[in-house]
PAVEX-282137 format. One record per atom (N, C-alpha, C): y, x, z; residue in one letter. Coordinates in steps of 0.2 Angstrom, whole numbers, padded with zeros to 4 digits, always signed. Layout:
REM PAVEX-282137
YXZA;...
END
This chain:
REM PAVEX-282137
-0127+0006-0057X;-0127+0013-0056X;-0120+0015-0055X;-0116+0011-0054X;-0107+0013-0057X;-0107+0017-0050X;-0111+0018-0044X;-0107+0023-0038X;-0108+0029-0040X;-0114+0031-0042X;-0114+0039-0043X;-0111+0039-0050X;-0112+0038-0055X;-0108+0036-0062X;-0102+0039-0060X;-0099+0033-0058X;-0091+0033-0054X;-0088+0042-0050X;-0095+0042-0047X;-0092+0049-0043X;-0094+0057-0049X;-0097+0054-0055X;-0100+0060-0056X;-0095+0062-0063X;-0093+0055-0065X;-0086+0054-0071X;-0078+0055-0069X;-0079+0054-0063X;-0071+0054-0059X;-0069+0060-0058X;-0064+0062-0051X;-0061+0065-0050X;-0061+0068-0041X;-0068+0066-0040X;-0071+0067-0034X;-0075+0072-0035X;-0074+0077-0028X;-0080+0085-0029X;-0086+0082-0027X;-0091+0087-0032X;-0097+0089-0031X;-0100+0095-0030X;-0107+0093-0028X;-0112+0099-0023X;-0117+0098-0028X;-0117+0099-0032X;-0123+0098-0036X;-0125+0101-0042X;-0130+0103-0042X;-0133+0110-0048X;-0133+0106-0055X;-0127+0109-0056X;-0123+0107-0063X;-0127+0104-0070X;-0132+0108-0072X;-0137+0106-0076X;-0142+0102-0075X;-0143+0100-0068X;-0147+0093-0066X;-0142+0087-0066X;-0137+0090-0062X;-0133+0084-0064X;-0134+0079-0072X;-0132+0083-0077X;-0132+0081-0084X;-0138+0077-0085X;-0146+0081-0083X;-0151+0077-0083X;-0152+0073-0082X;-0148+0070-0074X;-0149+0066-0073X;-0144+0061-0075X;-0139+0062-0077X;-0134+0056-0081X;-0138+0055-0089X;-0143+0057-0091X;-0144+0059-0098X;-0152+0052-0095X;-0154+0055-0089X;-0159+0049-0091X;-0158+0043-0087X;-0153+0043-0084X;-0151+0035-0081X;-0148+0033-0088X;-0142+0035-0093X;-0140+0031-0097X;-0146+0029-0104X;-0153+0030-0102X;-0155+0030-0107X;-0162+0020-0103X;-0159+0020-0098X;-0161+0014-0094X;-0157+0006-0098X;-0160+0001-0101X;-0160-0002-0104X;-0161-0011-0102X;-0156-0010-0095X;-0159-0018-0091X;-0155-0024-0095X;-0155-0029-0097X;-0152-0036-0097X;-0155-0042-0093X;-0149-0046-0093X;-0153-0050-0091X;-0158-0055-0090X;-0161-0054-0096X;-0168-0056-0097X;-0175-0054-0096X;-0171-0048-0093X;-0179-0041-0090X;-0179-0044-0083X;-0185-0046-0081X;-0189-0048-0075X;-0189-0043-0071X;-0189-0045-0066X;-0189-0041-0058X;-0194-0037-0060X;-0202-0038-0058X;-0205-0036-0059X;-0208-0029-0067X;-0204-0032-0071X;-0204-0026-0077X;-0198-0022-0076X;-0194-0024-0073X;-0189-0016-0071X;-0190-0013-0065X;-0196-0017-0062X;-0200-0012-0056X;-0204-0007-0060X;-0207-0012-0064X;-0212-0007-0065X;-0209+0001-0072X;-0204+0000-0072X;-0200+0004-0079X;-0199+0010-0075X;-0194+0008-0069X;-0192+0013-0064X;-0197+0016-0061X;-0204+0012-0060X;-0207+0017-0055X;-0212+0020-0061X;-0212+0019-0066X;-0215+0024-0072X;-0209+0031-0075X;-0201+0028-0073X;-0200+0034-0077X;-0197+0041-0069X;-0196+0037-0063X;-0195+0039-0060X;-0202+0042-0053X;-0206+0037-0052X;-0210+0036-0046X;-0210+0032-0041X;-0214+0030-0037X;-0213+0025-0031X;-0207+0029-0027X;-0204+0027-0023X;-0199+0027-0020X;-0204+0031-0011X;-0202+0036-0008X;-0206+0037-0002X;-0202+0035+0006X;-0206+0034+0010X;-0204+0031+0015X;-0205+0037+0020X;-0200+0037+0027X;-0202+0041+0029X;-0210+0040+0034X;-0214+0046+0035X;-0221+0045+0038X;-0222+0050+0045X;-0224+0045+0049X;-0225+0050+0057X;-0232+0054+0056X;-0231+0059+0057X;-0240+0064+0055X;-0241+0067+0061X;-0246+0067+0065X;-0245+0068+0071X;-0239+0067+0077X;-0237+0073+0079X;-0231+0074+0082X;-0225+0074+0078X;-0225+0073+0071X;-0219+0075+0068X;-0217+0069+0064X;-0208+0068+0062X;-0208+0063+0056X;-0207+0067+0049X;-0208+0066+0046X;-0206+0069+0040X;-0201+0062+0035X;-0198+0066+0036X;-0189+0061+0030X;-0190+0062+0023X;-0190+0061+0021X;-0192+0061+0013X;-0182+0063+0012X;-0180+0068+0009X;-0174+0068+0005X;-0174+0069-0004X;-0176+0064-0007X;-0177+0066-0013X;-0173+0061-0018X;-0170+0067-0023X;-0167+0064-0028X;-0158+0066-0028X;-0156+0062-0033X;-0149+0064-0033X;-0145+0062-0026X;-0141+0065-0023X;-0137+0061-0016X;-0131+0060-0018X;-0132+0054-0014X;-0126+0049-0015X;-0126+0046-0007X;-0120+0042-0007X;-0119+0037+0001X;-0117+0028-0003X;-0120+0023-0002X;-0117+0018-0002X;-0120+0016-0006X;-0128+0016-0007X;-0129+0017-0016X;-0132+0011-0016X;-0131+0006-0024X;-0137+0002-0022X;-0144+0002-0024X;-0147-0001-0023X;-0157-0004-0026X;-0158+0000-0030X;-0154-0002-0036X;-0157-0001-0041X;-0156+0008-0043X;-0149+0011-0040X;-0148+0020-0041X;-0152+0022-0035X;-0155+0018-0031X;-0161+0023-0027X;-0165+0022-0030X;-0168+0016-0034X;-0175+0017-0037X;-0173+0022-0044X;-0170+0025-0047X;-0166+0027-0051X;-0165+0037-0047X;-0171+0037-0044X;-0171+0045-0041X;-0167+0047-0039X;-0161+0043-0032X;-0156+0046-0029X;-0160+0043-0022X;-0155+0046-0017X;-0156+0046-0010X;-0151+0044-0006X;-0148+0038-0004X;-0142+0037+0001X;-0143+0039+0007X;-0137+0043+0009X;-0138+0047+0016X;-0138+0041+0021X;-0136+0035+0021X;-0136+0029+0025X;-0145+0028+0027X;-0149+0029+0022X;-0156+0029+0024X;-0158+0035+0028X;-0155+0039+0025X;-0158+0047+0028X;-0156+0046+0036X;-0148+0044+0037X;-0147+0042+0045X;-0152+0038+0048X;-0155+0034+0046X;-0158+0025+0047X;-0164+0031+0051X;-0165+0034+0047X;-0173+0037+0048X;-0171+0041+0052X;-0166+0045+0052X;-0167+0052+0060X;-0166+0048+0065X;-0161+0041+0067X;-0159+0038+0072X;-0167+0035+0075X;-0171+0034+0068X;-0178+0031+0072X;-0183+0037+0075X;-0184+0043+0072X;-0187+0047+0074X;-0185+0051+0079X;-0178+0049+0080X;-0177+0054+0087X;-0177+0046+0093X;-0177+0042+0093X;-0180+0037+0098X;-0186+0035+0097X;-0188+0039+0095X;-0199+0038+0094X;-0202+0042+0100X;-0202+0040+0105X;-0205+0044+0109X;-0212+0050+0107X;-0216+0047+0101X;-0222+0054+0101X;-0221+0056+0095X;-0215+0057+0092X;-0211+0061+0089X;-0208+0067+0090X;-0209+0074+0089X;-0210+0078+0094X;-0203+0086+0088X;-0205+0084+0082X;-0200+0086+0078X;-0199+0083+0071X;-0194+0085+0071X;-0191+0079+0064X;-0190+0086+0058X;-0196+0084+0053X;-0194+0088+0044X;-0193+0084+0041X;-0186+0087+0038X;-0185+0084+0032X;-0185+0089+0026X;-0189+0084+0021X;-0191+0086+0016X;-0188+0085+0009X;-0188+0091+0005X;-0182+0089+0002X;-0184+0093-0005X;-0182+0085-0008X;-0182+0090-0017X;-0177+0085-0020X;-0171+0087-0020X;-0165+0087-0023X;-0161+0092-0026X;-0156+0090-0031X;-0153+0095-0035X;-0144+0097-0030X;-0143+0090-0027X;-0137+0091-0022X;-0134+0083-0025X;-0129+0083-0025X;-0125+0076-0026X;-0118+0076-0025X;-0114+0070-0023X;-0108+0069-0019X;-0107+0071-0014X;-0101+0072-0010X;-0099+0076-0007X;-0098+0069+0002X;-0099+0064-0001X;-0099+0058+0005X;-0103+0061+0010X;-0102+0059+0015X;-0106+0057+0021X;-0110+0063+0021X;-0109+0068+0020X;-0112+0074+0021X;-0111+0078+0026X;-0104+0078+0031X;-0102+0082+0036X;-0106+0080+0041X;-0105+0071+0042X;-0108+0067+0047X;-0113+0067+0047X;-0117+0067+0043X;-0125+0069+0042X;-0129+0075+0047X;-0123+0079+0043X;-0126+0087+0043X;-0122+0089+0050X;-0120+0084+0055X;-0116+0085+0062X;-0123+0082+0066X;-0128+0078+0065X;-0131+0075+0067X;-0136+0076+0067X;-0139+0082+0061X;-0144+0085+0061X;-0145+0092+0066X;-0138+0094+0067X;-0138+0101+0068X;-0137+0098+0077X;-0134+0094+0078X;-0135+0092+0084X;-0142+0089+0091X;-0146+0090+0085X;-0152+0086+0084X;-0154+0086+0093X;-0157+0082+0096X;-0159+0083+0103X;-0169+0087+0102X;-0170+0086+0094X;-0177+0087+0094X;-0178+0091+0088X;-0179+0097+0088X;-0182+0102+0084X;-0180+0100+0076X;-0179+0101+0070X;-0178+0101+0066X;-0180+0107+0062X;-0183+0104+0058X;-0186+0108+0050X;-0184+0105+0044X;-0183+0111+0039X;-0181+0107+0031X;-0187+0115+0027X;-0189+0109+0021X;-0194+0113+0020X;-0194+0108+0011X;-0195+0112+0007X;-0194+0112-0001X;-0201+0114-0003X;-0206+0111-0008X;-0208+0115-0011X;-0205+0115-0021X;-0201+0110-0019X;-0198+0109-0027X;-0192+0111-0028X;-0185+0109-0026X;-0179+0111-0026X;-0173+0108-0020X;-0172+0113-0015X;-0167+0110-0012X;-0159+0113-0013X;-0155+0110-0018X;-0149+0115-0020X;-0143+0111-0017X;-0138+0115-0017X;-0130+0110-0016X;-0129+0107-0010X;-0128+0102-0011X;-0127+0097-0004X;-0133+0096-0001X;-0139+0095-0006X;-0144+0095-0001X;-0147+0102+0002X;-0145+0108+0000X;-0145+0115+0003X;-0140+0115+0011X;-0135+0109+0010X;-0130+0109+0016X;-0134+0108+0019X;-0138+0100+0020X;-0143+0097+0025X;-0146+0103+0028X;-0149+0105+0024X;-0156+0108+0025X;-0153+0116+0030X;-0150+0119+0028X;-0146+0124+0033X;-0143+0123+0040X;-0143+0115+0040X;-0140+0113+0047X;-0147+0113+0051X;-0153+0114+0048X;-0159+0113+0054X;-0160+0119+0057X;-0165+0118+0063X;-0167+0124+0065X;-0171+0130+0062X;-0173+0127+0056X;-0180+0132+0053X;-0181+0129+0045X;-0180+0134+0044X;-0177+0132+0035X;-0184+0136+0029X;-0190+0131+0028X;-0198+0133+0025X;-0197+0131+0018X;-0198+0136+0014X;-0198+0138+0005X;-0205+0139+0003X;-0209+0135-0001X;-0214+0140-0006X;-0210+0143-0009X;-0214+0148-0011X;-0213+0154-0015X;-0209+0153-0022X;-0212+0147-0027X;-0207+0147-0032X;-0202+0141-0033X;-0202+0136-0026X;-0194+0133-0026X;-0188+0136-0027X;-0185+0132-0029X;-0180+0133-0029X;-0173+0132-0024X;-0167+0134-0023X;-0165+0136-0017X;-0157+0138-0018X;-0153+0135-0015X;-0143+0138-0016X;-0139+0135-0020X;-0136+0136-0025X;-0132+0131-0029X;-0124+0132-0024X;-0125+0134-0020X;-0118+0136-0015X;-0111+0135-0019X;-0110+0129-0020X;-0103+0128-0022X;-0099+0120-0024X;-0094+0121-0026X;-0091+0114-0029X;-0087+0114-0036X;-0088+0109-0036X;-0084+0109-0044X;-0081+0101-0042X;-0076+0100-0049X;-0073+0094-0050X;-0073+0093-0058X;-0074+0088-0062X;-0073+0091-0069X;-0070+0082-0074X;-0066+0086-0077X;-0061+0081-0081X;-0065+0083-0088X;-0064+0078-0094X;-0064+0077-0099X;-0058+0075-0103X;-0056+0080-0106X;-0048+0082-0109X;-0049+0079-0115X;-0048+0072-0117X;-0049+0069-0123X;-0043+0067-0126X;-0037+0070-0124X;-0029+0071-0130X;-0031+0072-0136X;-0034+0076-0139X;-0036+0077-0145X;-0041+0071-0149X;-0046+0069-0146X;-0049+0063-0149X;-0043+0058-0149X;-0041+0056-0145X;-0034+0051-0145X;-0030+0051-0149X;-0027+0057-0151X;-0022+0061-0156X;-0027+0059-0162X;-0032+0059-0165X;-0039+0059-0170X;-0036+0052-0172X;-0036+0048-0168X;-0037+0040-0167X;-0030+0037-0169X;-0025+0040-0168X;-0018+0039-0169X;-0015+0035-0161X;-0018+0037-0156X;-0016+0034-0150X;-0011+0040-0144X;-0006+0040-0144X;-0004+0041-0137X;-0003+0040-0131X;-0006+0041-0126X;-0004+0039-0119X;+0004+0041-0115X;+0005+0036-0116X;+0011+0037-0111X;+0011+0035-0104X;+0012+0037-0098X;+0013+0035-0092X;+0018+0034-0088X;+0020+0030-0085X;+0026+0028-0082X;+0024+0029-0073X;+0024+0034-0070X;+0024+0035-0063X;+0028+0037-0059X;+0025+0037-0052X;+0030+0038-0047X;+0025+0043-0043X;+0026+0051-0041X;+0021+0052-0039X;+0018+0059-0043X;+0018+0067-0042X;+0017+0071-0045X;+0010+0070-0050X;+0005+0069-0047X;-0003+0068-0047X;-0003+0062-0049X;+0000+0059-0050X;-0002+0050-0048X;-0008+0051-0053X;-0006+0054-0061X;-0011+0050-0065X;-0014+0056-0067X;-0015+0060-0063X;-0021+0067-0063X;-0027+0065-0066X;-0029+0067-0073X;-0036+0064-0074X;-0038+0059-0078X;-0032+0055-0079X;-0030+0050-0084X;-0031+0049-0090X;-0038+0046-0092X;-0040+0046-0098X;-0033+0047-0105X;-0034+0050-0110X;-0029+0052-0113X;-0023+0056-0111X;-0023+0058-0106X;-0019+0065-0104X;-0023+0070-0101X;-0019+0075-0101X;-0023+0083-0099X;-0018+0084-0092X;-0023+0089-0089X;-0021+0090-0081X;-0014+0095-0084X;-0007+0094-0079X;-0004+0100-0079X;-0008+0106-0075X;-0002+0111-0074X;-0004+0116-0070X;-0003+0116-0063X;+0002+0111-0062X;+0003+0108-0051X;-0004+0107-0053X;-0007+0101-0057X;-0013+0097-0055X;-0020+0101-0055X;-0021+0107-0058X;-0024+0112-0059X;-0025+0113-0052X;-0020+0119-0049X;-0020+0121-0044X;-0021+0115-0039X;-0017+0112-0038X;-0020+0107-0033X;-0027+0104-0032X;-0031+0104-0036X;-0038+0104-0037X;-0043+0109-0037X;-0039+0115-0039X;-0042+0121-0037X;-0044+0124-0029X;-0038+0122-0026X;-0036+0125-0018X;-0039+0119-0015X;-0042+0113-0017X;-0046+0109-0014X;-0055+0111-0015X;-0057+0111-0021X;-0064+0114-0020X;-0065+0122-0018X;-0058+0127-0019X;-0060+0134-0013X;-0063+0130-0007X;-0058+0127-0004X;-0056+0125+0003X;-0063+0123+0005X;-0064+0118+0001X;-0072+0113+0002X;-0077+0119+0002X;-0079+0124+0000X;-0084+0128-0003X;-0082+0133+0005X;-0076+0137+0005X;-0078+0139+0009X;-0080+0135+0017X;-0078+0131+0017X;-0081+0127+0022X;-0088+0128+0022X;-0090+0126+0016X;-0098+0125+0014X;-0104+0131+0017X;-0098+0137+0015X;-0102+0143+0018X;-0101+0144+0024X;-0097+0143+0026X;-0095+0146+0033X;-0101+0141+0038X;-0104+0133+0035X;-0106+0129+0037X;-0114+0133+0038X;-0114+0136+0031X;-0122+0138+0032X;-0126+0146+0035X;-0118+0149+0038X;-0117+0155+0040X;-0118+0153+0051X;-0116+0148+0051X;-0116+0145+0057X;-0123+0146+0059X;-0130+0145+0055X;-0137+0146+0057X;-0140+0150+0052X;-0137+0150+0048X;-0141+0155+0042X;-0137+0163+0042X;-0140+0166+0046X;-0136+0172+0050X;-0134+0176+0044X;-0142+0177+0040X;-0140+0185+0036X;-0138+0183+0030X;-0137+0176+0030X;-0132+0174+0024X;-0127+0177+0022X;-0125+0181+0016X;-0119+0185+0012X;-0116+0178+0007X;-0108+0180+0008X;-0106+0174+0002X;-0106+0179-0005X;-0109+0183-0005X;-0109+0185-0015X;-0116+0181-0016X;-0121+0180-0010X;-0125+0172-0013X;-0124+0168-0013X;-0118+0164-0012X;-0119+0158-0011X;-0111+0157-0017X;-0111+0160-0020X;-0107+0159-0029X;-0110+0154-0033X;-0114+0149-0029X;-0118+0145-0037X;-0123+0146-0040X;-0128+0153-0037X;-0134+0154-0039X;-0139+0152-0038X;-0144+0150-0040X;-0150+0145-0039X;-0155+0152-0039X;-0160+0152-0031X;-0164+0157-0031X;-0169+0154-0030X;-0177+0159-0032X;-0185+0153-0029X;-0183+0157-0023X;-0187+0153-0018X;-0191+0156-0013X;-0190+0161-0011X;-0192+0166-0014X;-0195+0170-0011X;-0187+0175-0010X;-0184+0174-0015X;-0180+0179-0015X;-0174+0176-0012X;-0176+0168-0010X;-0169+0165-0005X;-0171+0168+0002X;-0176+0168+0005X;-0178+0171+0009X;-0178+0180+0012X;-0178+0181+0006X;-0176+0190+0005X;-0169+0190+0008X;-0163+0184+0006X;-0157+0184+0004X;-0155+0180+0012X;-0158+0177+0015X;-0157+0174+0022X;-0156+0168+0021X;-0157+0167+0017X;-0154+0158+0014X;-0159+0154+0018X;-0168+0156+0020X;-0172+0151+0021X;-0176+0155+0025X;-0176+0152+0033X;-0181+0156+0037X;-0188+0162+0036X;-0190+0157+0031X;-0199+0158+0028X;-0201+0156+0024X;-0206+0158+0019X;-0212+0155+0016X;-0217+0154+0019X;-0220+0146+0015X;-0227+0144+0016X;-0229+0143+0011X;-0233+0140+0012X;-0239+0139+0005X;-0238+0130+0003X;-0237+0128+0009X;-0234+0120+0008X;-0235+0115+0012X;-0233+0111+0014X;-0231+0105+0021X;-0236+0107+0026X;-0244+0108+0023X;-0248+0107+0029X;-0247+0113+0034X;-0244+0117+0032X;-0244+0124+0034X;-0237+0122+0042X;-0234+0117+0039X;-0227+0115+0044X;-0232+0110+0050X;-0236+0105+0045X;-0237+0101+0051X;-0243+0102+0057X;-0247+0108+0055X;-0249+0111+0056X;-0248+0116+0064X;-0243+0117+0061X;-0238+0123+0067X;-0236+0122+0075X;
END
């Protein structure tokens, strides 16, 4: 689990609807492998606590991508059967459905909270680019990064009470000088390099370090909107502050072409 771990404990931005986030760190650390546990009984653990894993499925004339779960790039086996999604598969599958000849438009389908910030630009350059029709359609939750994807299609389908937005980024440190200080421990650091040890367990951020990480998630966020303002016309940025809306009202709001009632209503079309 140590890549999304790593990116959700470090000092790398995130796109992701901050309360799931925790969930989702609260129910991976509560996964209990050694090496004693059989293949087979930690298949079966994962797909009891999380579910079978979806593959993508050609339904008529369309493919539908499954994007579901935390997002990550580079992930291994075991943090995808662990309810994430590597954008490396997500690629795998549009490169196959758009050289499928009786594939006719490509949905992706999406119930995620949002994730890391990896692989996200190139993704969401290659969906918007698409030579063939593109739909993103939620009936659970498409928030944050995975709200980025799904704004690069052409036709953006919500039920009524999904969820929807999350428009923003954070980075976040754990200021534990005080436990340290409890402990009778001080960190000293010997560096070369304002930032060098920005983050550093047993020290606290100055205010250079502050601001330099402030002026990096603006920076990333207003990207973020301007991204989703490229196709999502009547999109306002006083929406896209980090609010999580259903359906019905993100569509009110310009965030999501339309409602339907659910997938058959897409493949159907």
């Amino acid at each position: 689990m140590k890549n999304l771990l790593n990116a959700f404990k470090g000092s790398r931005p995130l796109k992701i609807n901050l309360m799931r986030a925790k969930t989702y760190l609260d129910a991976v650390s509560d996964i209990n492998i050694t090496p004693e546990t059989s293949a087979s009984a930690v298949n079966d653990m994962l797909e009891l606590m999380f579910g079978k894993p979806r593959e993508m499925e050609i339904v008529g004339n369309k493919a539908i991508i499954p994007v579901c779960g935390v997002i990550g790039k580079n992930l291994s086996e075991i943090e995808k059967r662990c309810n994430a999604v590597d954008l490396n598969d997500v690629t795998e599958n549009l490169k196959k459905a758009l050289a499928d000849t009786s594939v006719e438009e490509i949905v992706l389908e999406f119930n995620s909270p949002g994730g890391t910030c990896d692989g996200l630009e190139e993704l969401g350059e290659k969906i918007e680019t698409s030579a063939k029709r593109t739909t993103a359609y939620s009936e659970t939750e498409c928030c944050s990064a995975a709200y980025e994807l799904a704004s690069r299609c052409d036709r953006v389908y919500a039920t009524p009470s999904s969820a929807w937005g999350s428009v923003g980024v954070y980075i976040a440190f754990a200021d534990l000088t005080e436990a340290y200080a409890m402990e009778g421990v001080k960190m000293d650091v010997i560096k070369a390099g304002k930032h060098k040890e920005m983050g550093l367990e047993g020290t606290s951020l100055t205010k250079e370090d502050k601001k330099f990480l402030q002026e990096d998630v603006d920076e990333r966020h207003d990207q973020f909107k301007q991204t989703i303002k490229r196709r999502r016309l009547f999109a306002k940025d006083e929406d896209m502050e980090g609010q999580v809306f259903e359906g019905k009202k993100a569509a009110q709001k310009g965030l999501v072409t339309g409602i339907v009632d659910g997938i058959d209503a897409i493949i159907l079309s």
